[in-house]
PAZAKE-487978 format. One line per field, with one value per residue: residue number from 1; residue in one letter; x, y, z of N, C-alpha, C, O in turn. Coordinates in steps of 0.02 Angstrom, whole numbers, padded with zeros to 5 digits, always signed. Example, Ala and Ser with C-alpha at 12.3 -4.5 7.8 and 13.67 -1.06 7.14 Angstrom:
pos: [1  2]
code: [A  S]
n_u: [+00660  +00642]
n_v: [-00284  -00112]
n_w: [+00390  +00354]
ca_u: [+00615  +00684]
ca_v: [-00225  -00053]
ca_w: [+00390  +00357]
c_u: [+00660  +00645]
c_v: [-00165  +00002]
c_w: [+00390  +00394]
o_u: [+00712  +00670]
o_v: [-00166  +00057]
o_w: [+00423  +00402]
end
This chain:
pos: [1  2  3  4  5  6  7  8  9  10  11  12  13  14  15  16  17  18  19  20  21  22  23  24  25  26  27  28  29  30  31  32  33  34  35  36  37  38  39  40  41  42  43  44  45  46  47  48  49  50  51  52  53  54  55  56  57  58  59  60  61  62  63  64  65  66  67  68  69  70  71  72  73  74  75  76  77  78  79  80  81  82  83  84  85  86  87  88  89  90  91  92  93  94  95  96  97  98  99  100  101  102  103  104  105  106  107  108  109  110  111  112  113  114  115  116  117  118  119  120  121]
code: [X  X  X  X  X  X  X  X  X  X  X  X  X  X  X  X  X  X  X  X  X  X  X  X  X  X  X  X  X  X  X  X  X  X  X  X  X  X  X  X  X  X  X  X  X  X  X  X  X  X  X  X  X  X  X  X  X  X  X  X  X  X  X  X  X  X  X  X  X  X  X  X  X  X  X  X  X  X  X  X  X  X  X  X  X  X  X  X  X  X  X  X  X  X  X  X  X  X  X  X  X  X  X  X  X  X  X  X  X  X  X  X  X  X  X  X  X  X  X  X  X]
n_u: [+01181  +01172  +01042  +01062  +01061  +01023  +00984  +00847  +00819  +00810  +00676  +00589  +00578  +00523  +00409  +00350  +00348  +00248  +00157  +00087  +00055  -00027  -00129  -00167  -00223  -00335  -00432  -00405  -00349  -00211  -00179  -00189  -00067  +00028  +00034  +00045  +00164  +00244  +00235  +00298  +00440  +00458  +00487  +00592  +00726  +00762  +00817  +00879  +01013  +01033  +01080  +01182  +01293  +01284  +01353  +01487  +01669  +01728  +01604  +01628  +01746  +01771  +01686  +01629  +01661  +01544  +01432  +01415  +01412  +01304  +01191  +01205  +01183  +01045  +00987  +01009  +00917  +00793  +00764  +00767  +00674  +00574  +00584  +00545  +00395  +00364  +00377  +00302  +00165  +00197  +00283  +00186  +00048  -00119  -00102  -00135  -00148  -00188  -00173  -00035  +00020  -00014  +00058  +00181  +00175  +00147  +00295  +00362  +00351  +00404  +00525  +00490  +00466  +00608  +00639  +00594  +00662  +00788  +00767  +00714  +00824]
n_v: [+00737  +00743  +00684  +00553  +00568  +00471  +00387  +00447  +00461  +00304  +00275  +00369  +00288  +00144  +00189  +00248  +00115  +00066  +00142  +00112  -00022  -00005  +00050  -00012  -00120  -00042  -00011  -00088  -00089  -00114  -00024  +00103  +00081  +00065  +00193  +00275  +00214  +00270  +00400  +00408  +00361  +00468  +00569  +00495  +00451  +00577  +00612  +00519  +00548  +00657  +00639  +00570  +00646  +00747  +00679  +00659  +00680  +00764  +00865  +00903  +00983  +01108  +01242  +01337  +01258  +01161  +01227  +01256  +01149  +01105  +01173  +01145  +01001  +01012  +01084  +00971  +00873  +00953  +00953  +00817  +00774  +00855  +00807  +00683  +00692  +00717  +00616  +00519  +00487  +00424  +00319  +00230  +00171  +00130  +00285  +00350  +00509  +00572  +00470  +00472  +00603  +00584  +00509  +00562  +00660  +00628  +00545  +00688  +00732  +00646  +00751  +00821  +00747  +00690  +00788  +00792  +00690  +00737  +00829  +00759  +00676]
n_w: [+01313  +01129  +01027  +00911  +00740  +00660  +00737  +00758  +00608  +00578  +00700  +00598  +00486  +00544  +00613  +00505  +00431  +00521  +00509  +00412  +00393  +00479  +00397  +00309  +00368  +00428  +00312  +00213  +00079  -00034  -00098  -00021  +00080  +00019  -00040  +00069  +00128  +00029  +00062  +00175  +00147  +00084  +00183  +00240  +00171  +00127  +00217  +00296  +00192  +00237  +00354  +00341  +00245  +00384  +00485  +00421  +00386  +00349  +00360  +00485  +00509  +00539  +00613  +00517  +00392  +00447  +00454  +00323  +00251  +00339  +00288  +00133  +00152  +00186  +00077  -00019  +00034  +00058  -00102  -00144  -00062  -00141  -00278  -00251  -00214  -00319  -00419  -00372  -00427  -00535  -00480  -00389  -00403  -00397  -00355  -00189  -00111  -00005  +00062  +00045  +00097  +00251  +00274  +00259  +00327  +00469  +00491  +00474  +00593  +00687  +00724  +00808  +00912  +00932  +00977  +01101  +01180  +01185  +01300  +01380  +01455]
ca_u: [+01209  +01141  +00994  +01101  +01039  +01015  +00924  +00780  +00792  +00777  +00628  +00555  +00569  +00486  +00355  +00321  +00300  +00196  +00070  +00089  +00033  -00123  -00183  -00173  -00274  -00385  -00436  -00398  -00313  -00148  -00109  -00184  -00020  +00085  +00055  +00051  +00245  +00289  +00242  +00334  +00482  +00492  +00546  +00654  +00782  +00800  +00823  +00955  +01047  +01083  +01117  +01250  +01313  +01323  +01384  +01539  +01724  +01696  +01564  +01655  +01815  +01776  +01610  +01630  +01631  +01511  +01392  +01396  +01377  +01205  +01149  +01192  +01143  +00973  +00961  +01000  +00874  +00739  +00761  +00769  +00601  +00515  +00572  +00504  +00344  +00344  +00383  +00260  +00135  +00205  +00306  +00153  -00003  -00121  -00077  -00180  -00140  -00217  -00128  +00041  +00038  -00017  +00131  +00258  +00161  +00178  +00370  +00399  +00321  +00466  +00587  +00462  +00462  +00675  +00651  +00582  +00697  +00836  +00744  +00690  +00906]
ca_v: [+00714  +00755  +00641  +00534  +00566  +00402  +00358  +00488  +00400  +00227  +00294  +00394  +00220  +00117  +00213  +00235  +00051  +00033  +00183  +00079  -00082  +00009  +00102  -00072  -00160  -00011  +00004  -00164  -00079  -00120  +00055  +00153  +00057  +00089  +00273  +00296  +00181  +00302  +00463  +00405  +00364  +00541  +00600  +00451  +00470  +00631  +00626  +00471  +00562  +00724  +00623  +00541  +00730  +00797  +00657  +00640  +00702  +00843  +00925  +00929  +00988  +01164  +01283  +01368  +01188  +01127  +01264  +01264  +01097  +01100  +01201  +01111  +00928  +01040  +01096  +00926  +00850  +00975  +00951  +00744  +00773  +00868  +00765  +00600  +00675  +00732  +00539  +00489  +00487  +00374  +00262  +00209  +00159  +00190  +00337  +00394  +00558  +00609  +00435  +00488  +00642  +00546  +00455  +00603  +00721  +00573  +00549  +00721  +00754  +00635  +00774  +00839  +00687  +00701  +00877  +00767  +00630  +00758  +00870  +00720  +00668]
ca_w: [+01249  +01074  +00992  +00861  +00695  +00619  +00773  +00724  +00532  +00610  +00711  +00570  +00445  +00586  +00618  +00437  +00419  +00557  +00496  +00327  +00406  +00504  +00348  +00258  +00395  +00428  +00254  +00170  +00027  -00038  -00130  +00045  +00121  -00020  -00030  +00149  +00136  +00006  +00103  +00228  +00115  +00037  +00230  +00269  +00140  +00115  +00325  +00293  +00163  +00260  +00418  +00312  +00250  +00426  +00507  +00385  +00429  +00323  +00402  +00570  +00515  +00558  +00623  +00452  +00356  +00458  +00428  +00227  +00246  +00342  +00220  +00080  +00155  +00186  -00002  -00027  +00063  +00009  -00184  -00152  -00051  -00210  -00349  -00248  -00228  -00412  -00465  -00339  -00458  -00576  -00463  -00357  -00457  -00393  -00279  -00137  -00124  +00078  +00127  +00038  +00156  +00310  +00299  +00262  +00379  +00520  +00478  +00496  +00664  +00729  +00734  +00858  +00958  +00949  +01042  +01179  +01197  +01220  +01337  +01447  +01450]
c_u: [+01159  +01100  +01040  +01056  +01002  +00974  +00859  +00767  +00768  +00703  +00585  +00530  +00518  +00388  +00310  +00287  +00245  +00106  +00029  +00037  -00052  -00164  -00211  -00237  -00345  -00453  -00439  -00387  -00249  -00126  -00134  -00108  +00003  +00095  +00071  +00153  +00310  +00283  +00284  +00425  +00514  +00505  +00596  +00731  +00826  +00830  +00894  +01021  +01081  +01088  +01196  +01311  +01318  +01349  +01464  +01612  +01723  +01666  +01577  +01718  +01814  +01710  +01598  +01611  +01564  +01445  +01350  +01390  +01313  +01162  +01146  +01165  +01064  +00942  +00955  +00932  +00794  +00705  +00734  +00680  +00548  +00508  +00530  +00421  +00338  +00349  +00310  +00205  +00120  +00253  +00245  +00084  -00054  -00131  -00144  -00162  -00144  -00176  -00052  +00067  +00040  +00046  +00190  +00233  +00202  +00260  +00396  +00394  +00360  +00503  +00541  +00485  +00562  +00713  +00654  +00629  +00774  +00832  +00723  +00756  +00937]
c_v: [+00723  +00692  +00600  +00543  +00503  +00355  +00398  +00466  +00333  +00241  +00323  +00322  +00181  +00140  +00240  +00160  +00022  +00071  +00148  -00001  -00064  +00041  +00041  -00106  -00110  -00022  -00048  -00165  -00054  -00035  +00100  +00144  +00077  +00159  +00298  +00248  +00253  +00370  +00469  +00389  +00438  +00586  +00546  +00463  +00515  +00635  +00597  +00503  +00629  +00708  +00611  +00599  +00749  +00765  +00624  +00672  +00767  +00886  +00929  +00956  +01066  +01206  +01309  +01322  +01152  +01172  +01283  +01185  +01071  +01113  +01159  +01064  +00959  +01055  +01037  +00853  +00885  +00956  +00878  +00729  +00783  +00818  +00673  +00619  +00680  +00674  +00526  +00466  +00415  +00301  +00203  +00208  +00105  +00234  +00354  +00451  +00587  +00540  +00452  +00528  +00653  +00530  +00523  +00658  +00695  +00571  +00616  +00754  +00705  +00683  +00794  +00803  +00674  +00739  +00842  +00707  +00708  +00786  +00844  +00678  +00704]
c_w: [+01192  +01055  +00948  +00811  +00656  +00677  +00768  +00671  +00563  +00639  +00663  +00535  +00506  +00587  +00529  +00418  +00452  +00557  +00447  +00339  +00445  +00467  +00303  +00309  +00422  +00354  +00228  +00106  +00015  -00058  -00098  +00065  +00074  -00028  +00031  +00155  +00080  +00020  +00172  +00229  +00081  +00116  +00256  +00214  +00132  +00207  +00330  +00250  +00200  +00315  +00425  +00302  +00306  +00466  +00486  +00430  +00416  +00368  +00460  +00548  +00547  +00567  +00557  +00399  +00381  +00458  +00364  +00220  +00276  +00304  +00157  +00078  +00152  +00110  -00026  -00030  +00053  -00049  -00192  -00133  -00110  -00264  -00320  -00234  -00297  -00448  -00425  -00372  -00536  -00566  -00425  -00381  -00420  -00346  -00263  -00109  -00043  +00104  +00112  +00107  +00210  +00325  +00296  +00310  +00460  +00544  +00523  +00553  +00692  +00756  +00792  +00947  +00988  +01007  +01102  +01196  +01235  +01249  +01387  +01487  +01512]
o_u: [+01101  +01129  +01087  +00999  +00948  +00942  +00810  +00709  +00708  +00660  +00527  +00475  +00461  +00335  +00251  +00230  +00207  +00049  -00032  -00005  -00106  -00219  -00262  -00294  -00399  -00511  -00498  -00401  -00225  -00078  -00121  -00077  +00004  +00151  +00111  +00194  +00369  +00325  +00296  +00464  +00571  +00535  +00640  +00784  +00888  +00866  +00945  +01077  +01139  +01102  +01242  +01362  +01369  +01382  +01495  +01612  +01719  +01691  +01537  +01756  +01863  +01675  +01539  +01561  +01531  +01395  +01295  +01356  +01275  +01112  +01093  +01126  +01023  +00885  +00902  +00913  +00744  +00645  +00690  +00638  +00501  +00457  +00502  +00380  +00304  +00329  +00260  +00188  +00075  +00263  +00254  +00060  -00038  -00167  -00193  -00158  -00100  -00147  -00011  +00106  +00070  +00079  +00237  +00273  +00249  +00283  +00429  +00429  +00353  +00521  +00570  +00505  +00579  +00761  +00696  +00608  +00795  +00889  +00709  +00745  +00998]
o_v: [+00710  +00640  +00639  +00528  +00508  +00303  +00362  +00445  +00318  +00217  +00306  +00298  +00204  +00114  +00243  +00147  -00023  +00058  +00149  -00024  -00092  +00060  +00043  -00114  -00136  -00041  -00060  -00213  -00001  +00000  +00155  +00197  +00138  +00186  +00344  +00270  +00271  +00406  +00517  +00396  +00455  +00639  +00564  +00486  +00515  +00677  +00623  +00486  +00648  +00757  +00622  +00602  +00784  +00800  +00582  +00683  +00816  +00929  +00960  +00945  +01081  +01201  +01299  +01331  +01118  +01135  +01307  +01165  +01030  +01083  +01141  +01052  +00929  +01041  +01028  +00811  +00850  +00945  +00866  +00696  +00747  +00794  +00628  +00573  +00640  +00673  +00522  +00413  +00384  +00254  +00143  +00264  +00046  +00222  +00367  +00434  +00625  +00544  +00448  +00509  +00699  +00536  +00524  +00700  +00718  +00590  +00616  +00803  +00718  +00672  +00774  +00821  +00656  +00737  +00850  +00678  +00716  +00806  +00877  +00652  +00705]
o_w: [+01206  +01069  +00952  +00828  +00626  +00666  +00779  +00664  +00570  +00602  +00677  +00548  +00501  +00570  +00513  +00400  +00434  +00576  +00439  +00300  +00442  +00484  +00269  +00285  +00433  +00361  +00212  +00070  +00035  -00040  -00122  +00068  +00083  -00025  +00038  +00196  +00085  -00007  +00208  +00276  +00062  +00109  +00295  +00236  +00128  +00235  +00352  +00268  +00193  +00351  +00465  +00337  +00307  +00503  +00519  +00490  +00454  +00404  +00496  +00595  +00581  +00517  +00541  +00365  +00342  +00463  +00351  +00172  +00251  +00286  +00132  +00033  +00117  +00091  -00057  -00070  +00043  -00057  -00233  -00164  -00127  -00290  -00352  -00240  -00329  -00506  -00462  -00348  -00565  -00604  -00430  -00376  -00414  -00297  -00299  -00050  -00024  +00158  +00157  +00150  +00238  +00377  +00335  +00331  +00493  +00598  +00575  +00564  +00752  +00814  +00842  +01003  +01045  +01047  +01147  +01246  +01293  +01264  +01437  +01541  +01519]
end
């Protein structure tokens, strides 16, 4: 049986907060944890938003629909990624820059970790 989507977001979020909570107690600075929460935020969303997109009715109605709709939730999910690091800057004050990408590097080495759940199934 396939991985569920939204169980890889749940896992990605998780594990974001918990890099978030050991960069905070490593360190003993709040805006390490906050950049490292919001590098780990700029792959959870865009992750949740095109889980939402391909798990709709839509994108099953047909191999053809459900094709131009990967793509698009993917363009989707790209674009949402750039513009939150491009705020990043001025939503999170002040940014740490090597823990931002800790946290969204982290995140996105889940899908990795997905491979193996459905390969050990």
């Amino acid at each position: 049986p396939p991985v569920s989507p939204w169980r890889v977001v749940a896992v990605q979020a998780a594990v974001g907060a918990v890099v978030a909570l050991i960069g905070w107690l490593i360190t003993g600075r709040s805006e390490v944890a906050w950049s490292l929460l919001y590098g780990a935020a700029t792959a959870v969303v865009p992750a949740a938003l095109m889980a939402r997109g391909m798990t709709s009715r839509i994108s099953s109605m047909s191999p053809g629909s459900s094709a131009v709709s990967f793509m698009l939730w993917e363009m989707v999910k790209i674009a949402v990624s750039v513009v939150m690091l491009m705020l990043a800057p001025k939503l999170v004050q002040p940014l740490v820059w090597p823990a931002l990408l800790v946290g969204l590097v982290v995140c996105i080495k889940i899908y990795w970790v997905a491979l193996l759940w459905r390969r050990s199934k």
